[in-house]
N, C-alpha and C positions, 0 to 999 in steps of 0.2 A: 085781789088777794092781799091782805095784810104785810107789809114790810118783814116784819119778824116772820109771818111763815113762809116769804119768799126766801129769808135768809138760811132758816134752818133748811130749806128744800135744797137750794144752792150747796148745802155744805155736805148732805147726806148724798148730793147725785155726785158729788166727788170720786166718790171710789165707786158708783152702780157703773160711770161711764169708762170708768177704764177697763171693767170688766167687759161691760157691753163691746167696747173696743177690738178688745181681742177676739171677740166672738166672731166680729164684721172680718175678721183678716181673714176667719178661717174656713169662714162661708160666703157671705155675701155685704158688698161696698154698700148694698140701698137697704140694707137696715138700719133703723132708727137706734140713735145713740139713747133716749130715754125720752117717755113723755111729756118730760117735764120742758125738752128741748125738743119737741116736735116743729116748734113755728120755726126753731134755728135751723131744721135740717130739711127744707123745701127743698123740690128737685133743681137741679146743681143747672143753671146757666153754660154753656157752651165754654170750654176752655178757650180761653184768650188765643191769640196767634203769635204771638209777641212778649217777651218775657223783659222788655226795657222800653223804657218810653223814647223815641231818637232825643239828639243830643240837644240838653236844655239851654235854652239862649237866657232864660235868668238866673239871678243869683239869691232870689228870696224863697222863703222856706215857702210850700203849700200853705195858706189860709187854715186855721184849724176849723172843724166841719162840726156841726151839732149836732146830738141826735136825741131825742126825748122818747124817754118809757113812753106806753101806752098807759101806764099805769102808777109815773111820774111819783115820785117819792121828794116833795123838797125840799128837805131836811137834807140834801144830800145831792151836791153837782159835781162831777167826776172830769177829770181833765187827764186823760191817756197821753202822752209822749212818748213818742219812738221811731221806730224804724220801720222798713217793710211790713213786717209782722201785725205792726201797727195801720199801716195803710190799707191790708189786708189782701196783700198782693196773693193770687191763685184763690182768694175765693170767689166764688160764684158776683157777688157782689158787696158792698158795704152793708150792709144789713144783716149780711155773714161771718163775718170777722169779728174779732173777738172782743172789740170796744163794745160795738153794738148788743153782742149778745150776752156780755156783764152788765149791762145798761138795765139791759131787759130782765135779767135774773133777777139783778138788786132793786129793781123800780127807782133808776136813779139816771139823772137827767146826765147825758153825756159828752163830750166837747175830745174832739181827737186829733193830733199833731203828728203827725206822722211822715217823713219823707224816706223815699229808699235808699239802700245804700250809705245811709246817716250813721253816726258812733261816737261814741263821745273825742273816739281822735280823728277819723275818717269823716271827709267828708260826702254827702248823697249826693243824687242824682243834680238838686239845684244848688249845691255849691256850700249846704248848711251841717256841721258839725255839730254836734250836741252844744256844745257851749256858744256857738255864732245864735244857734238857731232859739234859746232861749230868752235872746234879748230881745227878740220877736214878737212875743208874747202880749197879749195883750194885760194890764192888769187891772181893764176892767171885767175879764172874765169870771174874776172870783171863785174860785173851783173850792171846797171844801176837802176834797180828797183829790191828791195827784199820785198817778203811775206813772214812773218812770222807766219805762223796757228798753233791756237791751245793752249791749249790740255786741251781735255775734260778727257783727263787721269791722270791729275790732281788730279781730284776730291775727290781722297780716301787720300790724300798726307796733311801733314800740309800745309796749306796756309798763313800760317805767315811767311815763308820762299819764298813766291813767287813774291814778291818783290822784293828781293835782287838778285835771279837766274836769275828774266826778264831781269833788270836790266844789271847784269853781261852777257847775252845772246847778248843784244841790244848795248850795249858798245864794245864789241868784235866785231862784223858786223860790227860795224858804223869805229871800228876802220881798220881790214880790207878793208872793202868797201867804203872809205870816200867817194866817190863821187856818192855815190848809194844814191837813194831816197826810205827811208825802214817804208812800208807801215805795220801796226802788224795789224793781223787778229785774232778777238776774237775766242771763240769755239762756238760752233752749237749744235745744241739739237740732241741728238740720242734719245731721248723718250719725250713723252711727258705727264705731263706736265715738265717744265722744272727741276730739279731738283734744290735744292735751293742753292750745290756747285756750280751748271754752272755755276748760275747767279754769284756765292761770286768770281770765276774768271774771268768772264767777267766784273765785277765795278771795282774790283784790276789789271787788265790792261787796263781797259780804263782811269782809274784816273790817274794811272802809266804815259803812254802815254801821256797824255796830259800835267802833268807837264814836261816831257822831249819834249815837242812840236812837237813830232811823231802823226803822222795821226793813226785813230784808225780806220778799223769796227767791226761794233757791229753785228752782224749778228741774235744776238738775238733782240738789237732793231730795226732793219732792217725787222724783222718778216720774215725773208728767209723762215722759215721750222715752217708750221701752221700744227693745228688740219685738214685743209680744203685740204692741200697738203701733208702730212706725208704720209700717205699709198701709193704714187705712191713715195715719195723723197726716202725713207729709204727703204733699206733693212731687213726685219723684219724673214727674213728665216734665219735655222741654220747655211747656206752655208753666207749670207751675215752678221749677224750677228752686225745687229742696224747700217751698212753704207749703206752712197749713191747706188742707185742704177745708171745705165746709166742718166737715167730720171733725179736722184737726181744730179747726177757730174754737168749735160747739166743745172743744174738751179744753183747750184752754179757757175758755170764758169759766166752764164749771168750777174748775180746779181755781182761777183767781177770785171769780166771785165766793167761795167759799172759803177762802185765806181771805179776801177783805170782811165778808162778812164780820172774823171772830176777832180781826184787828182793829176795826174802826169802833165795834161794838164795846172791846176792851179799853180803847180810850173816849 
């Protein structure tokens, strides 16, 4: 398939999947979100037993992991950054999560960094904070478009400090990556209603952002994860533990892939 009609599919199954969404809450978990995300939503792998990996004896961030389209677009190599969300903690497996299957929407080669428990002030499970774990980085990656998710891990953390971390975060990739087009992804509700930190992180990087002339989304103004679709998006089991489930990754990946589509398109 054509890049541009992978992109306009991507951006019109935005709103088919949230409908779809709701459908699944109010009938059945094993319907298909949309055919256009059939290969995303293969039957689900056995929930994990284990919602934490024991206690890590290193201090370096995860290796970032590659994953290439089938249908490889390479005009266009994407470098995802973040947190669980990113790791792809509760789905089925990596191929399920939501780097993967923007990969796959946009036919674009993909490259994912992910550790859990990670924030731009907090740090994850291997000891690396948004800003430790950037210098990590390889810069012979070369990413053309970078995502920066997150972190709803935040939250417990002073926030008058998150300013200066984004900041220092965003300055470093851009200095790296000068030629990349670095798109910063808000956080996303794992309950709801929203908590009133998410929100106090998401206005402190969207305002951030927009004075440094970076593209923002808001995924909370964006309404990705409703009252109407949360019980089929979230994992609410011990094993997944408040993340995406398959259903959840396949509706984030639609919703990003079709906000990068008309962003990268427009520059």
């Amino acid at each position: 398939m054509p890049r541009l009609a992978r992109i306009v599919t991507a951006t019109v199954l935005a709103a088919a999947v949230t409908t779809a969404l709701a459908s699944c809450a109010a009938e059945s978990q094993g319907s298909r979100i949309d055919n256009g995300l059939s290969s995303a939503l293969e039957s689900r792998s056995p929930a994990p037993t284990e919602t934490r990996s024991p206690a890590p004896t290193e201090t370096r961030s995860p290796a970032p992991t590659e994953t290439r389209s089938p249908e490889q677009d390479d005009s266009h190599r994407m470098l995802i950054f973040g947190d669980s969300w990113t790791v792809g903690l509760a789905a089925s497996d990596s191929a399920h999560a939501y780097p993967a299957v923007t990969g796959d929407l946009l036919g674009w080669d993909t490259i994912v960094a992910g550790e859990s428990g990670s924030g731009y002030l907090r740090s994850g499970e291997l000891g690396g904070s948004y800003p430790l774990r950037v210098l990590e980085l390889d810069a012979g990656v070369s990413p053309d478009v970078i995502v920066l998710q997150g972190s709803i891990n935040d939250r417990f953390e002073n926030l008058s400090y998150l300013p200066r971390a984004a900041t220092t975060v965003w300055d470093h990739l851009m200095d790296l990556y000068p030629d990349a087009h670095l798109v910063v992804l808000g956080p996303a509700p794992h309950v709801l209603p929203v908590p009133a930190e998410i929100t106090d992180i998401d206005s402190t990087l969207s305002a951030l952002a927009d004075a440094q002339g970076l593209d923002y989304i808001s995924p909370l103004d964006e309404e990705w994860i409703t009252a109407e679709n949360f019980d089929v998006v979230i994992d609410t089991s011990p094993a997944g533990a408040h993340h995406p489930s398959d259903q959840g990754h396949a509706l984030l990946a639609t919703r990003l892939a079709g906000d990068l589509a008309q962003l990268v398109t427009e520059k």
